[in-house]
C-alpha positions as CSV (number, residue, x, y, z in Angstrom):
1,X,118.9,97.0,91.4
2,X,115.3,96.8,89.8
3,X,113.0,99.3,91.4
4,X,110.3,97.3,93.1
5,X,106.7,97.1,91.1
6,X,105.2,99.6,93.6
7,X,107.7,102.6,93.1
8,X,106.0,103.5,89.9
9,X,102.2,102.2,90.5
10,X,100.7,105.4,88.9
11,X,100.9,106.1,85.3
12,X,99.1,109.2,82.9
13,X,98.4,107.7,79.4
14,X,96.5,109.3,76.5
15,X,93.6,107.2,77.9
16,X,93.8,108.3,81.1
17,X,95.5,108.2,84.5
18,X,96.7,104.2,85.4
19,X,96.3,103.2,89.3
20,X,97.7,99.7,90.4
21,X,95.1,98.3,92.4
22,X,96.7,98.2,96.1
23,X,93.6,96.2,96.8
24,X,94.5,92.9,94.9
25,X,98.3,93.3,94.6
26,X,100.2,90.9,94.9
27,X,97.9,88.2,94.4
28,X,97.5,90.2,91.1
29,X,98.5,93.0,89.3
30,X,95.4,94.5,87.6
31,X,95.5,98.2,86.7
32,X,91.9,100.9,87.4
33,X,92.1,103.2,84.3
34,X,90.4,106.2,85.5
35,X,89.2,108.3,82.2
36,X,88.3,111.5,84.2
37,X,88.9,113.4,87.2
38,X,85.7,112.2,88.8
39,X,87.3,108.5,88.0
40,X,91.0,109.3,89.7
41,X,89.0,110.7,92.8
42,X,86.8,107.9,93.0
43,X,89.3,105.1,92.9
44,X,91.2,107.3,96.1
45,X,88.1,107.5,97.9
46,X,87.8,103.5,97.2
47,X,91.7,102.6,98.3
48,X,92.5,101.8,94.8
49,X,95.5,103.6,96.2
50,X,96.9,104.5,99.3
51,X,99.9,106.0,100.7
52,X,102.1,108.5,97.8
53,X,100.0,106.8,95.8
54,X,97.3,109.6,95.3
55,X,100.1,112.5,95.5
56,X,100.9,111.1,92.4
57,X,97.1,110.4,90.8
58,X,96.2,113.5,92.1
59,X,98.8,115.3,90.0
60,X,98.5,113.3,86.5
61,X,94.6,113.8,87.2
62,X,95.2,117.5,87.2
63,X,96.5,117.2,83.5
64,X,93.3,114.8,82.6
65,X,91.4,118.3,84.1
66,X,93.2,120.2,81.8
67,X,92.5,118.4,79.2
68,X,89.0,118.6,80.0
69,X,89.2,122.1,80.0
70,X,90.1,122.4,76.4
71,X,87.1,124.4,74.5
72,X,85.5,125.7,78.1
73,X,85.3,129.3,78.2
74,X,86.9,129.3,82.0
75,X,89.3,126.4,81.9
76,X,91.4,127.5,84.7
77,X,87.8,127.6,86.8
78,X,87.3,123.4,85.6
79,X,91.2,123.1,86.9
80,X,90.5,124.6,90.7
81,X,87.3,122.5,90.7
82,X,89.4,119.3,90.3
83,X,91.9,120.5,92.5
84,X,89.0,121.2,95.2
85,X,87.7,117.4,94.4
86,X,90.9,115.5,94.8
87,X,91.6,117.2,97.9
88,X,88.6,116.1,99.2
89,X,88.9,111.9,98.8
90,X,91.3,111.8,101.4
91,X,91.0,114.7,104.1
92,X,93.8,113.3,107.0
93,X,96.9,113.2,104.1
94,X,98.1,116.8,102.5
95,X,99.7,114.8,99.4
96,X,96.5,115.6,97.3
97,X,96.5,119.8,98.5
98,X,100.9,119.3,98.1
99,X,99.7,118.3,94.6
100,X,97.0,120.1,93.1
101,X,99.1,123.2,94.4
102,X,102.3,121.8,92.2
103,X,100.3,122.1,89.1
104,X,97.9,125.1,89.6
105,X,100.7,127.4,90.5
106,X,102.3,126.7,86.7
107,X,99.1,126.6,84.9
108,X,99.3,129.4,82.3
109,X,96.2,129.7,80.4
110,X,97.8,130.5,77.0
111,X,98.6,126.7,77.4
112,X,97.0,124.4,79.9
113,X,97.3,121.5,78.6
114,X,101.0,121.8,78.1
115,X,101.8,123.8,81.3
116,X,99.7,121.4,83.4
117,X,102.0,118.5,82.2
118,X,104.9,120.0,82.9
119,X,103.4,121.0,86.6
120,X,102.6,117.4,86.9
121,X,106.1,116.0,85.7
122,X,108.2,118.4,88.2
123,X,105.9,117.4,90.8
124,X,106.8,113.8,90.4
125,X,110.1,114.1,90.2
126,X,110.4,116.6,93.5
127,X,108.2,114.2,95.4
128,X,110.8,111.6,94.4
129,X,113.9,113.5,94.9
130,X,112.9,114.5,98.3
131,X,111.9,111.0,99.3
132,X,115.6,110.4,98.4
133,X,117.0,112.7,101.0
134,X,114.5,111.7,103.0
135,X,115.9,108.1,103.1
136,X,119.4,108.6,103.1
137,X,118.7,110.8,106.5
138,X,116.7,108.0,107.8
139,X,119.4,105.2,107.1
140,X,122.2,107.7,108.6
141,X,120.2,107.0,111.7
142,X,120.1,103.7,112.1
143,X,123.6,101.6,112.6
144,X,124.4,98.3,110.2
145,X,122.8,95.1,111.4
146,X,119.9,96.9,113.1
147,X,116.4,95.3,113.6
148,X,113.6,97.4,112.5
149,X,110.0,97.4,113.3
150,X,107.4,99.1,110.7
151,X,103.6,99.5,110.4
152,X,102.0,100.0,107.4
153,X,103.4,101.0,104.1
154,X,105.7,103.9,104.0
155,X,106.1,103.9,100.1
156,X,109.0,105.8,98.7
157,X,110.1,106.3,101.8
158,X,110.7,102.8,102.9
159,X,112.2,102.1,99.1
160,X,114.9,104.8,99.4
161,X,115.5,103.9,103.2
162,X,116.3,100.8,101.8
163,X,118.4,102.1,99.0
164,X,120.3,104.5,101.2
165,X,121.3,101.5,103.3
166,X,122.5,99.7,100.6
167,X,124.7,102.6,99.2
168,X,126.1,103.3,103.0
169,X,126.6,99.4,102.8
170,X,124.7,98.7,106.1
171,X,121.9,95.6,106.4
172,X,118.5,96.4,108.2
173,X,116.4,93.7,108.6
174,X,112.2,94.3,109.0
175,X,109.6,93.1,111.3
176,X,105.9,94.4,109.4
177,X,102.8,94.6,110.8
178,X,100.4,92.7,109.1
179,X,97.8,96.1,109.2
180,X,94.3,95.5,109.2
181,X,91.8,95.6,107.4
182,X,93.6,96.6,103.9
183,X,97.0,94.7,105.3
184,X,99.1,97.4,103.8
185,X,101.8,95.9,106.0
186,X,101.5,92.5,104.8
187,X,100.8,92.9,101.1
188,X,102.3,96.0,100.6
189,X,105.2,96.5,102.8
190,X,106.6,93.0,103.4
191,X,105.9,92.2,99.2
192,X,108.2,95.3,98.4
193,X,110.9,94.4,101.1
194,X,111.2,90.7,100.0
195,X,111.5,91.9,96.5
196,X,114.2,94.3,97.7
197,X,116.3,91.4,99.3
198,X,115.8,92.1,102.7
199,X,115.1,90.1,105.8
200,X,111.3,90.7,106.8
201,X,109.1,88.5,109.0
202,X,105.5,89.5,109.1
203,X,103.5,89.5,112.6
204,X,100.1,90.0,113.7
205,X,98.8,93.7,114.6
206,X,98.7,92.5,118.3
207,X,102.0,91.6,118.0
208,X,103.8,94.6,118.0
209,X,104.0,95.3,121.9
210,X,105.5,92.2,122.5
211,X,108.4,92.2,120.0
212,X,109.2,96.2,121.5
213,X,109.3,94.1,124.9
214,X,111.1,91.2,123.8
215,X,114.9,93.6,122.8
216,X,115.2,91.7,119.8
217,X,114.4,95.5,118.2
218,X,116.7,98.4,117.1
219,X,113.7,101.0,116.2
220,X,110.0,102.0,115.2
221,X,110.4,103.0,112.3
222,X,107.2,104.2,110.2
223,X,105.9,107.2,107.8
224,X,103.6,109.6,108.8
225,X,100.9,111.4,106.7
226,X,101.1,114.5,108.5
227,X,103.5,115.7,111.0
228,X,102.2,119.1,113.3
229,X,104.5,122.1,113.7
230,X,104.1,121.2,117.6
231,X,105.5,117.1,117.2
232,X,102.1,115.6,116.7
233,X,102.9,112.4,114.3
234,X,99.5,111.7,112.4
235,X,99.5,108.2,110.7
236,X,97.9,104.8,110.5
237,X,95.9,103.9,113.0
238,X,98.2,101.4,115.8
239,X,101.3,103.4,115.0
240,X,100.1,105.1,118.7
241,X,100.0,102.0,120.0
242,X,103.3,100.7,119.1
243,X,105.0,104.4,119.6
244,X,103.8,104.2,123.5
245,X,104.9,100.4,123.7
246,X,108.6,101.4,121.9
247,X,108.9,104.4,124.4
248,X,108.0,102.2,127.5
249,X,110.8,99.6,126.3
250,X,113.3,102.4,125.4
251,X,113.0,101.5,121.9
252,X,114.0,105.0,119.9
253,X,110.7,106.0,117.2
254,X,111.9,107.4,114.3
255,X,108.9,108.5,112.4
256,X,109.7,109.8,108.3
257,X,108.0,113.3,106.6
258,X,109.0,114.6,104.0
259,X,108.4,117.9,106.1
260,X,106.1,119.2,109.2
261,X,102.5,120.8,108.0
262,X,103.3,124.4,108.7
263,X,100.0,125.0,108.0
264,X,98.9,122.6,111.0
265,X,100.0,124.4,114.4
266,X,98.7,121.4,116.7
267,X,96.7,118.5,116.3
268,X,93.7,119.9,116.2
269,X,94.5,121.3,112.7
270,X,94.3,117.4,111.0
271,X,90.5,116.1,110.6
272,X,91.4,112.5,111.1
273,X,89.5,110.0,108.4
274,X,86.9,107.9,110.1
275,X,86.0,105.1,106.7
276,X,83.0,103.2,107.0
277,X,83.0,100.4,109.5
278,X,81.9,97.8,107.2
279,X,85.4,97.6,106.0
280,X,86.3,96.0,109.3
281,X,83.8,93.8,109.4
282,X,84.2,92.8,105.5
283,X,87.8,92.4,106.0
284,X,87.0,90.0,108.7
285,X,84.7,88.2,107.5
286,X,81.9,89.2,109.9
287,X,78.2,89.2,108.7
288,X,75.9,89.3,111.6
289,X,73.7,92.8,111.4
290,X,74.0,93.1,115.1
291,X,77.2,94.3,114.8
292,X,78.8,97.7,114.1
293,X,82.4,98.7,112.8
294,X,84.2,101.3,114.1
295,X,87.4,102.6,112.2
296,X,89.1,105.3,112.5
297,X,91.7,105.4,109.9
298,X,94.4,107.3,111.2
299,X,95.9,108.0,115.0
300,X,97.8,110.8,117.0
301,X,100.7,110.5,118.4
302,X,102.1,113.0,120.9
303,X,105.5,114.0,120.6
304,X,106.4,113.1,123.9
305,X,106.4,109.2,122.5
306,X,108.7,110.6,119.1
307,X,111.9,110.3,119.2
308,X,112.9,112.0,116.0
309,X,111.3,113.1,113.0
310,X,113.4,112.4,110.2
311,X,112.2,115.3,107.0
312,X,114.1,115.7,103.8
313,X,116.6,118.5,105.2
314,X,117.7,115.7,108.6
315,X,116.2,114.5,111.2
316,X,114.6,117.2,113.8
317,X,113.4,116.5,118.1
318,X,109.8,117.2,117.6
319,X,109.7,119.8,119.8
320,X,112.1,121.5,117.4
321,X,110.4,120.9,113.9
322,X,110.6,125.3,113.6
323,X,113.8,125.2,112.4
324,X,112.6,123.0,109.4
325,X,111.4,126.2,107.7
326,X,114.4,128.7,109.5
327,X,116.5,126.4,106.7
328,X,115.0,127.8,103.8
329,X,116.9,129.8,101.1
């Protein structure tokens, strides 16, 4: 099967890093060629790209940095700067850190240009390879035939949850939430699944409660940007919402990582994005000066409304998410 468009929507060229613009797809399919490191942290700041999406900008735009560096007495110094930059767009996410850290900890300075590249490449492929396992633990969870509800766009994760499905021979079908103001959900999520071949009906943000309620569901099913080593789930804002509502109808929420933040002990260790509110008020059409926007990007969930998280190495209780790292080598 063809890998849907948005499994490869980030590209490194000799002109540059390539971004599929998230913000038009998939009304159209126009590319942001970013010519520097200042351009690839610009077009993540400006949701060019969302989701794995800037894992994987961030890491081609640390080989742009190196070859930037070329003729600069310090280069390594021009490579941490990037690295500090790209971390920066997007502070509630740890792909961009994940990243830069892939590449800077192969950089050898006797070759940067070449080592960078290589840091880049083996980054790409582990993100993928994990989002792999990731999937095939997800799919183990959920039985043939089951009814799915999702919120926002889960990326690689959702394509290889899919995949996994397929290979175990089971059919899920998807309810999306449309996901305001960027509708992730709608033209991100249920595009991908439709392209996939499978069974997805789209419904309003508000909507979500009442499906849960309704036992036409199997699961809550969704990514999450950063998981706490205490069961915090830290995603789009609303997946709170729905977690609560799928707890109070007994409907299990299985929320994907590829693993737990070790380096975040509790929630208090994510700074959660606020973006500008006139993005909610552009995105609905609202022009009136008299009237503010407020949007925080991300939410919290406690663990007590998880039912699992599911991590490349099998699905963990969140209260549990220690013996993650006890399964290392």
């Amino acid at each position: 099967m063809r890998q849907p468009i948005l499994a490869d929507s980030v590209r490194l060229a000799d002109d540059g890093v390539h971004i599929l613009d998230r913000r038009v797809f998939p009304a159209r399919q126009e590319w942001v060629r970013c010519a520097t490191v200042e351009d690839v942290a610009k077009a993540i700041e400006d949701m060019v790209t969302q989701s794995s999406g800037p894992y994987f900008a961030t890491a081609w735009a640390m080989v742009l940095a190196a070859r930037e560096s070329v003729g600069r007495r310090e280069p390594l110094d021009h490579l941490r700067w990037a690295g500090e930059r790209l971390i920066a767009t997007r502070p509630t996410n740890n792909h961009q850190r994940t990243a830069v850290h892939a590449v800077l900890s192969v950089v050898d300075e006797t070759d940067v240009v070449g080592s960078a590249l290589a840091g880049a490449r083996a980054a790409d492929e582990q993100y993928r390879a994990r989002s792999r396992a990731l999937g095939a633990h997800t799919a183990d969870l959920l039985a043939d035939g089951a009814s799915v509800l999702t919120h926002c766009w889960a990326d690689l994760y959702l394509v290889e949850l899919v995949t996994a499905a397929r290979a175990a021979g089971k059919t899920f079908t998807f309810h999306c939430t449309e996901t305001r103001p960027y509708q992730q959900g709608a033209r991100l999520t249920a595009q991908t699944l439709a392209e996939m071949g499978v069974a997805t009906t789209l419904i309003t943000d508000g909507t979500g409660g009442a499906v849960l309620a309704s036992g036409q569901l199997d699961a809550l099913v969704t990514a999450a940007d950063r998981v706490t080593m205490d069961g915090h789930v830290v995603n789009k804002v609303g997946t709170l919402g729905l977690a609560v509502a799928a707890h109070t109808y007994g409907v299990p929420f299985l929320a994907m990582v590829q693993a737990p933040d070790r380096l975040a002990a509790t929630a208090a260790d994510v700074p959660i994005e606020y973006r500008a509110g006139a993005e909610v008020l552009a995105a609905a059409g609202v022009t009136h000066p008299g009237i503010r926007g407020h949007y925080p990007a991300f939410d919290v969930t406690p663990p007590r409304f998880v039912t699992t998280v599911v991590t490349d190495r099998g699905p963990f209780a969140p209260q549990a998410l220690a013996g993650y790292y006890q399964e290392e080598p």
